[in-house]
N, CA, C and O of each residue as an XYZ file, in Angstrom:
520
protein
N      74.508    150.229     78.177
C      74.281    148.879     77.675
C      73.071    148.315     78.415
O      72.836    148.526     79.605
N      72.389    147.636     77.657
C      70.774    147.198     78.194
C      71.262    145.738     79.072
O      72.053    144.881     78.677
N      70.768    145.765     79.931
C      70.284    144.197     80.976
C      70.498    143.259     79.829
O      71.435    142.466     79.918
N      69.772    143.256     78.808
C      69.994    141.939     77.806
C      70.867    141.710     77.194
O      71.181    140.549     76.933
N      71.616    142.880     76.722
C      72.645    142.535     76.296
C      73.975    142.345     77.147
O      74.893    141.994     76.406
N      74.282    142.446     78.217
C      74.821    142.129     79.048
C      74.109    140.452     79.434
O      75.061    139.671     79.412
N      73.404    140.042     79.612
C      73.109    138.725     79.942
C      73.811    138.154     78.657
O      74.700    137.309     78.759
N      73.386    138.638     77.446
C      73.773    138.330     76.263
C      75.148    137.499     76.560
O      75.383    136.309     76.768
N      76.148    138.976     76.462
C      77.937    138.584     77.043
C      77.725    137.617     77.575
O      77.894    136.544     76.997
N      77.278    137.696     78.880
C      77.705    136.662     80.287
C      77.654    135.028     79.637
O      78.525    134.208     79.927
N      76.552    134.727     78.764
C      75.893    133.799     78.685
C      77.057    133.284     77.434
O      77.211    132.085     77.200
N      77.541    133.957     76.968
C      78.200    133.824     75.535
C      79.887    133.294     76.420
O      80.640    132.410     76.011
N      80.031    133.912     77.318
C      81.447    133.637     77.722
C      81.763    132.322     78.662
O      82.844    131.741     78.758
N      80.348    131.967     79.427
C      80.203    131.074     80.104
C      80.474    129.626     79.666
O      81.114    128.705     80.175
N      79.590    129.787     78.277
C      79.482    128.880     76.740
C      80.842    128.190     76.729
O      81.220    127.019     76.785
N      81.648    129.844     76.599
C      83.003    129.321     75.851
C      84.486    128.585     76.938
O      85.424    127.796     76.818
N      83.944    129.369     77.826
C      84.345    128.924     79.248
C      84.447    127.401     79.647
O      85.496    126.842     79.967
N      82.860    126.651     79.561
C      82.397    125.324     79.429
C      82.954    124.817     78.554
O      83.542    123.762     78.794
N      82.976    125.258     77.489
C      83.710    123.943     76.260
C      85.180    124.382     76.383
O      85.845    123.371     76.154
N      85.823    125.200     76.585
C      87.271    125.020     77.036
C      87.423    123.859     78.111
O      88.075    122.853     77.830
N      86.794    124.019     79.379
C      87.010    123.582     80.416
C      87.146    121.666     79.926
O      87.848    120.736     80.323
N      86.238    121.793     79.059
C      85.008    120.040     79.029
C      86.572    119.633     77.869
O      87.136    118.586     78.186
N      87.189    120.395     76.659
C      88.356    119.780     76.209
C      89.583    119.867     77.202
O      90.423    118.981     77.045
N      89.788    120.661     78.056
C      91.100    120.146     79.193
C      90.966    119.419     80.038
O      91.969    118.986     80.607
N      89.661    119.011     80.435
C      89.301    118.095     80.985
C      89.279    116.544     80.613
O      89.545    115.589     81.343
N      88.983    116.554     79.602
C      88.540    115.099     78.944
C      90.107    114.572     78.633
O      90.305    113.367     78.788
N      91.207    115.399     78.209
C      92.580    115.056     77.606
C      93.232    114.603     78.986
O      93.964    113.616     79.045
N      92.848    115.567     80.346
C      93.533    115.057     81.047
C      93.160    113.629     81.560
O      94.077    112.893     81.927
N      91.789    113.170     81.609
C      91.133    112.505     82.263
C      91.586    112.385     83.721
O      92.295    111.650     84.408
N      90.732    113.606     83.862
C      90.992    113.625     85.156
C      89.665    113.122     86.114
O      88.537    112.972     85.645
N      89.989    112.913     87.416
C      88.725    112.224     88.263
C      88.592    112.774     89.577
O      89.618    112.709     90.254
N      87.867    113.153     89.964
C      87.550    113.900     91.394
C      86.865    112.885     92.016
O      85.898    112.321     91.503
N      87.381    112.591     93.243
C      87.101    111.457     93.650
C      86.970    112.352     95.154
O      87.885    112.744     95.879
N      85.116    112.549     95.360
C      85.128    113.111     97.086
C      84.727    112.370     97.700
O      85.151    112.444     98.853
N      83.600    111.082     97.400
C      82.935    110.414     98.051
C      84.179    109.467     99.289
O      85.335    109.309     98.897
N      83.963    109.188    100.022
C      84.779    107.982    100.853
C      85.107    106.662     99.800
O      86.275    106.340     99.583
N      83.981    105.947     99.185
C      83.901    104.847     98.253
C      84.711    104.629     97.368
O      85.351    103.599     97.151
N      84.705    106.617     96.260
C      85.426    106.427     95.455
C      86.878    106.980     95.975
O      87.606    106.922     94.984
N      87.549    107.437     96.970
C      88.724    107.851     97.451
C      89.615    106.359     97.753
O      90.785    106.102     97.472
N      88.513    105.461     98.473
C      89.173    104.190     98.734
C      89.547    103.150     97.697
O      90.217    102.130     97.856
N      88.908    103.676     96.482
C      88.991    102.602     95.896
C      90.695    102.863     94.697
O      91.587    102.228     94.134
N      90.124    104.414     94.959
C      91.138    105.356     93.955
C      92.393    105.129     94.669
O      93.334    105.179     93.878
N      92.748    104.901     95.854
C      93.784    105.279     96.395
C      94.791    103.458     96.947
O      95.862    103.245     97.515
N      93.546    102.431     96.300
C      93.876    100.949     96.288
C      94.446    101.040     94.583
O      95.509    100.472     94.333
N      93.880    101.593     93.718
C      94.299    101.323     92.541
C      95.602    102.422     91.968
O      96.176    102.463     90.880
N      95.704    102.948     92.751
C      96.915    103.868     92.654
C      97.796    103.448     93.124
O      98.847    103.897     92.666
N      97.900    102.658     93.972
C      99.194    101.771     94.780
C     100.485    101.962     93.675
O     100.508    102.269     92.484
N     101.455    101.656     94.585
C     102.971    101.685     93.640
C     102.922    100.132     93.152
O     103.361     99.771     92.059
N     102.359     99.305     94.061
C     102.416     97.895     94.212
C     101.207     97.263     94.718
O     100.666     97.517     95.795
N     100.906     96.582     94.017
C      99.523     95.771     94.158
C     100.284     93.888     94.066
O     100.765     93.254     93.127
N     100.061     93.562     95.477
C     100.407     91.758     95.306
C      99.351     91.130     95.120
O      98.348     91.843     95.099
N      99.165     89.850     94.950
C      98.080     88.466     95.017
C      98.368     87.566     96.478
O      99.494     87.306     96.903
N      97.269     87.221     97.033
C      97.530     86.535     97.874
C      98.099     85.140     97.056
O      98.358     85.471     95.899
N      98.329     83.933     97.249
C      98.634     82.676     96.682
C      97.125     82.041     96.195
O      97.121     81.584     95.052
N      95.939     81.976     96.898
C      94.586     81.935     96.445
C      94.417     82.617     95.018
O      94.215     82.368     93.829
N      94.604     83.501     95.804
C      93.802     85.041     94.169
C      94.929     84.632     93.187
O      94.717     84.877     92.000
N      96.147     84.017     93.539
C      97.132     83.990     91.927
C      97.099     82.646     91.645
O      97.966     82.474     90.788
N      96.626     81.718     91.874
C      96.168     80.699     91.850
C      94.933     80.621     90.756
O      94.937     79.964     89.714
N      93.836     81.493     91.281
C      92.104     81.761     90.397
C      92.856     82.435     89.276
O      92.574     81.842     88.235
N      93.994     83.778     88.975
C      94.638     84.189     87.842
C      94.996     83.234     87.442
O      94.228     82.752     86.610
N      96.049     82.552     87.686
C      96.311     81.221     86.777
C      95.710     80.556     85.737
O      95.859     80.440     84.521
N      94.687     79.995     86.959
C      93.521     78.874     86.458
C      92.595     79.796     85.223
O      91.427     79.565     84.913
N      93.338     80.701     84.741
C      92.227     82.066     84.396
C      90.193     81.716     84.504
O      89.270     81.728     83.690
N      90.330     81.451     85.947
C      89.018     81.355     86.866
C      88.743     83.391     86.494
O      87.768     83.873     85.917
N      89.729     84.018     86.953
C      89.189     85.303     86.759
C      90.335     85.707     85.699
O      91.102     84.875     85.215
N      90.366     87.447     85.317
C      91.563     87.518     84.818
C      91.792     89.498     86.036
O      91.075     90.114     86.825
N      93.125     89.680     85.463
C      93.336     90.978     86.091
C      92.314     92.098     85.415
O      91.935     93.023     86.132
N      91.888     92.022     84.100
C      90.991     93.348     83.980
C      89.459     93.135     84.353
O      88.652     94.051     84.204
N      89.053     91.748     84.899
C      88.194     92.086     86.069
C      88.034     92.139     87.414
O      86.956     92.232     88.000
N      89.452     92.060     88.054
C      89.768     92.749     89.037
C      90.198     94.115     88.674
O      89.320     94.463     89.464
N      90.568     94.943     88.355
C      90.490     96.277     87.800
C      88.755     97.149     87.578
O      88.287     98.246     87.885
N      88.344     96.118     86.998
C      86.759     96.642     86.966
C      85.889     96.642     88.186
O      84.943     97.422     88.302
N      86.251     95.673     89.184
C      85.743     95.559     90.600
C      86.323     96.391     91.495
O      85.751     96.606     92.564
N      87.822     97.119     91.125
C      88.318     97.945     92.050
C      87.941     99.414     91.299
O      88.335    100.512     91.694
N      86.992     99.142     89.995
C      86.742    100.577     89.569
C      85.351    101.039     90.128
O      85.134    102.121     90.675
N      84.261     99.831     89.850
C      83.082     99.662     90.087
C      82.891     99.582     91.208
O      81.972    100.353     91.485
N      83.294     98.995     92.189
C      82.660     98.465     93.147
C      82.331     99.135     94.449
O      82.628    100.312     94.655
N      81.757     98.432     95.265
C      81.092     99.410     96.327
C      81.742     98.475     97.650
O      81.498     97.305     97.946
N      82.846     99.668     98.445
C      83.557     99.697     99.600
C      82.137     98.771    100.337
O      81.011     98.770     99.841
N      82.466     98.155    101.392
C      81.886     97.799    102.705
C      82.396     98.153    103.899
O      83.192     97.465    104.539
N      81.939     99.277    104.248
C      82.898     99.973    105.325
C      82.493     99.263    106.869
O      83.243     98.944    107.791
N      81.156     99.168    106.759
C      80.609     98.510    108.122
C      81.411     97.250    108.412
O      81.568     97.012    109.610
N      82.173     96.041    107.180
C      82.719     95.075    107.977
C      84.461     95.208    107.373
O      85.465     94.513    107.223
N      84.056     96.352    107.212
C      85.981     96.938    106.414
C      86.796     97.447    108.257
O      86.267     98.055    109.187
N      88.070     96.918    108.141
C      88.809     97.326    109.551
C      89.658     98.463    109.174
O      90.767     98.293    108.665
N      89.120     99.706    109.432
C      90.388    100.727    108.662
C      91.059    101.333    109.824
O      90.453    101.694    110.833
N      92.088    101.415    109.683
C      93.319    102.283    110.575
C      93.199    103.632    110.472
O      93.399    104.229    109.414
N      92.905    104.127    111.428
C      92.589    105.344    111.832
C      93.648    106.083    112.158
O      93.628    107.310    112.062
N      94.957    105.226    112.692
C      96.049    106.246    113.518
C      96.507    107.995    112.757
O      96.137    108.549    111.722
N      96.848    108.147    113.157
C      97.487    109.282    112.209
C      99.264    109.258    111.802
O      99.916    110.192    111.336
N      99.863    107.528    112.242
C     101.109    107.725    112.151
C     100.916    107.202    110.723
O     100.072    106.667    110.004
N     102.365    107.728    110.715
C     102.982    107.737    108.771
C     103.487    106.294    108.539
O     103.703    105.982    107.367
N     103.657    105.570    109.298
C     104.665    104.204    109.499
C     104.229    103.231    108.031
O     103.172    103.460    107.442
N     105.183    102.162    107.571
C     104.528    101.473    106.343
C     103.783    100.093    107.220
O     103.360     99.126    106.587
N     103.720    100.147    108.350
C     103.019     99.544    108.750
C     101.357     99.720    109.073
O     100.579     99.008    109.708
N     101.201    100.818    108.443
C      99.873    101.371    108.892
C      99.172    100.751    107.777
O      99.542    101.014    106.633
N      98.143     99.910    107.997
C      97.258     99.135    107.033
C      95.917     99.024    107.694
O      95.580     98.784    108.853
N      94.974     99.385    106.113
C      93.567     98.957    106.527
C      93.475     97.998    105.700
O      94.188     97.893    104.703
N      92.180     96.842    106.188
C      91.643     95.928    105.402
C      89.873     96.315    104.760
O      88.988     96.676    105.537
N      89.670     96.168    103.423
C      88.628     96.398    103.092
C      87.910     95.621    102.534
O      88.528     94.865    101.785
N      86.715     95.454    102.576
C      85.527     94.371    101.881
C      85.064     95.314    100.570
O      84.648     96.448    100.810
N      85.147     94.783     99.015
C      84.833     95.089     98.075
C      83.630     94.288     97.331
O      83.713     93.188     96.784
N      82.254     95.302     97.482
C      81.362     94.221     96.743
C      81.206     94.650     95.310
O      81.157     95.827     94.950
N      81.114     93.357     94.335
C      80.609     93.540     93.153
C      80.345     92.819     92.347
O      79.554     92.073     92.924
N      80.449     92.434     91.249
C      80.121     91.695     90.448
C      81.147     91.207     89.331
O      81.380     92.055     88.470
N      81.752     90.072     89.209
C      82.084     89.394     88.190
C      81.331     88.591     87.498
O      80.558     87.919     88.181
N      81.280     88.374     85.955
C      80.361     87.681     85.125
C      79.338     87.633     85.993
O      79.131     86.701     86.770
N      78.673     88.636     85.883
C      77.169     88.499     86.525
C      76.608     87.989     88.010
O      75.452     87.846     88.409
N      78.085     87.741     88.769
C      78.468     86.577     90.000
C      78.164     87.961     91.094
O      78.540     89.068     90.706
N      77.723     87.879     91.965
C      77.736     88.754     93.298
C      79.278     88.157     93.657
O      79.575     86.974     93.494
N      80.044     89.005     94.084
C      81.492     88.441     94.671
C      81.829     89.724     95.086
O      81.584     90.853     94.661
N      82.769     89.038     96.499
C      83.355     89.959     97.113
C      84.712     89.845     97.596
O      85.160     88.753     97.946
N      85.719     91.421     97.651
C      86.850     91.332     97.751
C      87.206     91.708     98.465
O      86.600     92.572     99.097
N      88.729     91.165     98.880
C      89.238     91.700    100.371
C      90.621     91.968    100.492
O      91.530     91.155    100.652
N      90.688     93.399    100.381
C      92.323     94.073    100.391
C      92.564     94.745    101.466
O      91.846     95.539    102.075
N      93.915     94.281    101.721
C      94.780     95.152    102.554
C      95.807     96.186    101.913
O      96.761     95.856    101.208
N      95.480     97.432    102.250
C      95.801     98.288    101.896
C      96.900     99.212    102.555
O      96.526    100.149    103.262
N      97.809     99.054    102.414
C      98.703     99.885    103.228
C      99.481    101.174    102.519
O      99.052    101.551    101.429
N     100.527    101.802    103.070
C     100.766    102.626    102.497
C     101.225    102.671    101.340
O     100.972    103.481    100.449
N     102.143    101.495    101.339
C     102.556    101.660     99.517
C     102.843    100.651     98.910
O     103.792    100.465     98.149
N     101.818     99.774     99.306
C     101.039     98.982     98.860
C      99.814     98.372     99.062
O      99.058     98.774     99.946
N      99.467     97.204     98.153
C      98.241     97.176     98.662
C      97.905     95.222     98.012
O      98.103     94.882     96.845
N      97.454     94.380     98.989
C      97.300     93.184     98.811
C      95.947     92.292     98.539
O      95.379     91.996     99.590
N      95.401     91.869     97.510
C      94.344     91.248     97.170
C      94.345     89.985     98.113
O      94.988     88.958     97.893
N      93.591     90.200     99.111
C      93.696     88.637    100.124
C      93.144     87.340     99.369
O      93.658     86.239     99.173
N      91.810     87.927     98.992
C      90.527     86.927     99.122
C      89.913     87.250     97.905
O      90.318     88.252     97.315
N      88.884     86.491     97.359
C      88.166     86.532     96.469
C      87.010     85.661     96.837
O      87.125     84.457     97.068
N      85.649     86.474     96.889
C      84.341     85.307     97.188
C      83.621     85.262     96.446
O      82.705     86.057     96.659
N      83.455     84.370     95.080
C      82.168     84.264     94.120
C      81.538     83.552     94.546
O      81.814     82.453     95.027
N      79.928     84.416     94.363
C      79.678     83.510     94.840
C      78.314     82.887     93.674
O      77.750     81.817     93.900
């Protein structure tokens, strides 16, 4: 069998390989999340339990904001790790909580958010539009 036609195969199976992969993929919607940014943000919106501080359910109320743009700021947005306090320990306890600064944008607003995140849960403190 010639070099080319062997590239031929390879190239033909790879093809079919890719578009298998790209339909089990897309059904699962699945998300690989390696960066730090997107792990933190993935692992705030995965919570079993997500509360409101009395502020932040207050701005829901007033529908000042609503929940699917807090959802879009915890999808979008960009961690602030430099003034984020994260818990480093390695114990398992449900007391183990980090707090994080979330920047982004509502209606076009620079605003920023501030959750405490613990193990199995996770609390919207603050909200800063600004």
């Amino acid at each position: 069998m010639s070099l080319l036609k062997r590239v031929g195969f390879y190239l033909v199976g790879v093809s079919l390989g890719l578009i298998f992969l790209a339909y089990f993929f897309r059904e699962k919607r699945a998300e690989f999340c390696y960066l730090p940014n997107c792990r933190t943000l993935k692992s705030i919106r995965t919570q079993e339990k997500i509360e409101f501080s009395p502020s932040v359910q207050q701005l829901l109320d007033n529908n000042t904001i609503s929940e699917e743009q807090l959802d879009s700021l915890l999808t979008f947005g960009e961690v602030n790790f430099s003034k984020s306090d994260v818990d480093r320990t390695q114990s398992l306890s449900e007391e183990k909580c980090s707090t994080y600064y979330i920047d982004g944008q509502i209606n076009n607003k620079p605003t920023e958010l501030v959750v405490k995140n613990c193990r199995f849960k996770a609390e919207i403190l603050d909200i800063d539009i600004k």
